[in-house]
C-alpha positions in Angstrom: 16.4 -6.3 22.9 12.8 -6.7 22.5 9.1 -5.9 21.3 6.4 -5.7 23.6 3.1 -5.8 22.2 -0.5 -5.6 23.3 -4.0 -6.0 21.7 -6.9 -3.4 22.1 -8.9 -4.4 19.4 -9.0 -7.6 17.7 -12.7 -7.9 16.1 -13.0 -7.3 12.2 -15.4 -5.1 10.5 -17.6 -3.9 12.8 -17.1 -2.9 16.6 -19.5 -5.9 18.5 -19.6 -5.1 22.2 -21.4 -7.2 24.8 -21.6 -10.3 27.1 -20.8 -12.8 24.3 -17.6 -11.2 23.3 -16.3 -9.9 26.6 -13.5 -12.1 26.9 -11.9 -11.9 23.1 -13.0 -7.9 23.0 -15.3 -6.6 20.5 -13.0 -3.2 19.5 -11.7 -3.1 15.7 -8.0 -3.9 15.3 -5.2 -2.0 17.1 -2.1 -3.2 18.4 0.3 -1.5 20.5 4.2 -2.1 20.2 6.9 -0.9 22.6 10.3 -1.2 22.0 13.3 -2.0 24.5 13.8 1.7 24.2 10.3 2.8 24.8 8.8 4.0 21.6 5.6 3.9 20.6 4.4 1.8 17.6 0.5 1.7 16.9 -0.7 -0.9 14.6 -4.3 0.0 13.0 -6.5 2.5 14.6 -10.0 1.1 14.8 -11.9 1.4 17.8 -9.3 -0.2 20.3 -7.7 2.9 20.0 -9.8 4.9 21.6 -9.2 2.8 25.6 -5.0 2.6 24.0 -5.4 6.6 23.8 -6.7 6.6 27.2 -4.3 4.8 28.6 -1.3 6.6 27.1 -2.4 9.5 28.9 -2.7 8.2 32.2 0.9 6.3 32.0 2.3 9.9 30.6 1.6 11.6 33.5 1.9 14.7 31.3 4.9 13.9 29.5 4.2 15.0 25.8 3.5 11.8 23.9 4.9 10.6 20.6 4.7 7.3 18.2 4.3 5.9 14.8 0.5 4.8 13.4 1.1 2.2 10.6 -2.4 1.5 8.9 -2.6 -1.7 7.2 -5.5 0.0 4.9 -8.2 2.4 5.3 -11.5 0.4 5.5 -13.5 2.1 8.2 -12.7 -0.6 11.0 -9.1 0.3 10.9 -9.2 4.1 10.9 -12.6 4.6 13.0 -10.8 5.1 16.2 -8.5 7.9 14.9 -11.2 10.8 15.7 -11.6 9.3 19.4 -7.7 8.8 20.1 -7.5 11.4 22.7 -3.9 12.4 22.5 -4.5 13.9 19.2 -6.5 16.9 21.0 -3.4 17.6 23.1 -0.9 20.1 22.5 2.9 18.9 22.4 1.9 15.3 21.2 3.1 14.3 17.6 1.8 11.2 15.8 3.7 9.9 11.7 0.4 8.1 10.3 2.0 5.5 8.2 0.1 3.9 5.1 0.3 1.9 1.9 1.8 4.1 -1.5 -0.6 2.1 -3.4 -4.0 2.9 -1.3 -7.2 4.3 -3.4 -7.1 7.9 -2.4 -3.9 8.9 -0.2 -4.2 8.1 3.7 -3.9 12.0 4.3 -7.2 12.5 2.1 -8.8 9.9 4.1 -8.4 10.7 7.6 -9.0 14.3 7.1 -12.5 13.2 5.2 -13.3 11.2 7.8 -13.4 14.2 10.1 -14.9 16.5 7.8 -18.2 18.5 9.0 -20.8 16.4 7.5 -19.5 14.0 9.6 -18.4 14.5 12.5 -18.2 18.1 14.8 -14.4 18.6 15.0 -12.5 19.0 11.7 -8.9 17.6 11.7 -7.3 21.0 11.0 -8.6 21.9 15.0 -6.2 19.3 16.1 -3.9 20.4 19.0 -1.4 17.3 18.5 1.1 17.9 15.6 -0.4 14.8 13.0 2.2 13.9 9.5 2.0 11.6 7.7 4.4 9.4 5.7 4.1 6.4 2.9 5.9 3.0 3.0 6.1 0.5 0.2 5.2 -2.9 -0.3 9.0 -4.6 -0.5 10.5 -1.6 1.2 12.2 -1.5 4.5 12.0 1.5 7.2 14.3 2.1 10.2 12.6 3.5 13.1 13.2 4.6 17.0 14.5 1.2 17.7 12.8 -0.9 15.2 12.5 -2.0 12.1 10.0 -2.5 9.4 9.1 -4.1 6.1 6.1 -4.0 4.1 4.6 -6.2 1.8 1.1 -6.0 -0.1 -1.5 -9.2 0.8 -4.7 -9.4 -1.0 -7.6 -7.9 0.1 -10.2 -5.4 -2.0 -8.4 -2.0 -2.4 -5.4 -3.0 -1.4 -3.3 -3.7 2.1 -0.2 -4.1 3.3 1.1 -6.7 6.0 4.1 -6.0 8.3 7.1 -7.3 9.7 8.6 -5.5 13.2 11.8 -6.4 14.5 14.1 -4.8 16.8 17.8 -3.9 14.9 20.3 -6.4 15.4 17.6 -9.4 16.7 16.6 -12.1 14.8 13.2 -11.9 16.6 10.4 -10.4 14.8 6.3 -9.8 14.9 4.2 -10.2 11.5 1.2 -8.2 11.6 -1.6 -9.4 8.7 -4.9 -7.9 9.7 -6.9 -8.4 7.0 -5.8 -11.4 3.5 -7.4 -13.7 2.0 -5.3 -16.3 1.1 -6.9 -18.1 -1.3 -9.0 -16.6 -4.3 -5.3 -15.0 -6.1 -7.6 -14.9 -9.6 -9.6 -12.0 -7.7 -6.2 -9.8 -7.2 -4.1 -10.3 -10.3 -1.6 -11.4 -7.7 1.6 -12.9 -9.0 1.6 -16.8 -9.7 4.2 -16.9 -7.0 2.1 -14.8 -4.4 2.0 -17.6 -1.9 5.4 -18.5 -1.8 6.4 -14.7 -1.2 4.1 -14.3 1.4 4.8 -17.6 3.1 8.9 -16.5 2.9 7.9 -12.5 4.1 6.7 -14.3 7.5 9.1 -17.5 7.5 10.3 -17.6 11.1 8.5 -14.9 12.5 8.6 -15.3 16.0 5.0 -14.2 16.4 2.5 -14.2 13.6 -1.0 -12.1 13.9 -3.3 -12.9 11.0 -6.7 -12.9 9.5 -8.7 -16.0 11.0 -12.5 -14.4 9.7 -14.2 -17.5 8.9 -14.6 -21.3 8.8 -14.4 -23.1 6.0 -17.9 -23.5 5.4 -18.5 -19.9 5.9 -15.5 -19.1 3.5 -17.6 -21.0 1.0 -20.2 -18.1 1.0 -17.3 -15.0 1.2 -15.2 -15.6 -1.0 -13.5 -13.0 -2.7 -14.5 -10.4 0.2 -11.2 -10.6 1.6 -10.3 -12.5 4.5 -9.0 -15.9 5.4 -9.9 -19.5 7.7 -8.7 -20.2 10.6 -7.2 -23.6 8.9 -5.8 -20.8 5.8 -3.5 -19.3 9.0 -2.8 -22.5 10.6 -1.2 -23.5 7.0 1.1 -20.7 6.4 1.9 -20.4 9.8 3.5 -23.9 9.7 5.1 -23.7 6.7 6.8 -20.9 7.9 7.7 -22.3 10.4 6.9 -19.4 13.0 6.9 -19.6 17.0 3.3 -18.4 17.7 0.2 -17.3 15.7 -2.5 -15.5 16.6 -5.8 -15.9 15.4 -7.4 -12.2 14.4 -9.4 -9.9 12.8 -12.7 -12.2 14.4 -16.0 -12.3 12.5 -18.5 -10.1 14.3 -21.0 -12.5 15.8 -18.6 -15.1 16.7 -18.7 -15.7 20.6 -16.2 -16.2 23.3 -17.4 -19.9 23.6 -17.1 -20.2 19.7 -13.4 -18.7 19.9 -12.5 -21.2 22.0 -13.6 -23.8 19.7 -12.0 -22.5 16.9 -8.4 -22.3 19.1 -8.9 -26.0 20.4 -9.7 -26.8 16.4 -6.5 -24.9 15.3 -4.4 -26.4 17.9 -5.6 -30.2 17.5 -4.8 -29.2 13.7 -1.2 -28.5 14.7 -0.9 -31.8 16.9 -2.4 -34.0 14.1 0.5 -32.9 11.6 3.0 -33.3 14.0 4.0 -29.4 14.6 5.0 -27.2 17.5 3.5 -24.4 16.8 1.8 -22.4 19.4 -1.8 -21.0 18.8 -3.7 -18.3 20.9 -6.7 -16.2 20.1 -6.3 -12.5 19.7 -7.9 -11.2 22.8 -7.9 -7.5 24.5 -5.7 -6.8 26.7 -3.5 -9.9 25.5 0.0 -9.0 25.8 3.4 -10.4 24.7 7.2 -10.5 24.4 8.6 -10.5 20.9 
């Protein structure tokens, strides 16, 4: 049994389309899952969602379509794509919206402000897809249409959760950290022990997706806003020992050529203490077997 997984958007904060980004993508975050049985699993829905929406409907062939949306939080690049997801206008679809019990202002309240009139021309109540939503923990565990999940809150301003996908009965698994910052724990009140927690949540993940924002130097200048270095993901990856990370969540100017760089970096990082860790750069249309 498996996880299949895709990327449609892997550039933070702000959608940065054009030739310098072509190859890595410049949509906000969204992952697609599939699992061994065929259900759906969106992770984040910034603006990737919006080409993941499209494609759904061509691959339905007119099949009502169904899934779960796990948010990690509700900063505008991870819910910006919900208004454009195009199966939501379609009658006979149904989408469960997942988010964090701990979010300023329930995800419910968000998503349907974000649609409101002053905003934007078509309020969520003239939605033809059936949309609920549904809460999950940080520390709890969820069984789903052939997966699992667990939950568990990183530190970023307002509050987000990472995620761990596995199908039932495998000992392979996905973590899914969009947005942490690993250092900075004075700024979150986080438990003295935060790091250990987190590095034991994704010990052994067979693939790990997580923050990779900035360079050290530029880290230097942003701290406390959030988001982690590419050598911050390289450490906890190796600690915990996981297959395969995958650097995410890119700053908005950074190029394709300066990507590259930073996955050579991260890789001669890995060599240079001896590991076997595997390291690839978050890239649309990207697509692998967990």
């Amino acid at each position: 049994m498996s996880l299949r997984v895709q990327f449609w958007g892997t550039r933070g904060s702000i959608p940065s389309p054009g030739r310098r980004t072509v190859r890595y993508g410049g949509n906000t975050p969204c992952i697609e899952i599939r699992t061994a049985e065929g259900w759906l699993v969106i992770l984040d829905a910034g603006t990737g969602i919006r080409e993941l929406g499209l494609s759904l409907q061509d691959r339905s062939d007119g099949a009502p379509l169904a899934g779960d949306i796990f948010l990690t939080h509700a900063h505008w690049d991870h819910i910006q794509g919900i208004p454009f997801f195009a199966p939501i206008f379609q009658r006979g679809n149904h989408f469960t919206i997942w988010g964090s019990k701990a979010l300023e202002g329930s995800v419910d309240r968000v998503v349907r402000d974000q649609m409101s009139p002053v905003v934007f021309p078509v309020s969520f109540e003239e939605l033809d897809a059936r949309i609920d939503f549904s809460t999950i923990a940080a520390g709890e565990r969820r069984g789903g249409q052939g997966y699992e999940v667990e939950a568990f809150e990183v530190q970023h301003p307002g509050g987000a959760l990472g995620y761990r996908f596995r199908s039932p009965g495998s000992d392979r698994s996905i973590v899914y950290v969009s947005d942490n910052e690993v250092g900075a724990p004075e700024k979150y009140n986080s438990p003295k022990d935060w790091k250990q927690r987190f590095v034991e949540f994704v010990r052994g993940a067979t693939v790990f997706v997580h923050d990779t924002m900035y360079t050290t130097e530029e880290y230097d200048h942003h701290r406390g806003w959030g988001h982690s270095t590419f050598h911050d993901a390289v450490d906890v990856a190796m600690e915990a020992e996981v297959g395969t990370l995958v650097l995410f969540h890119h700053e908005p100017r950074r190029t394709d050529e300066e990507l590259d760089q930073r996955v050579d970096e991260c890789r001669a990082l890995v060599r240079s203490r001896g590991g076997a860790l595997q390291v690839v750069g978050a890239a649309e249309g990207l697509t692998l077997t967990v």
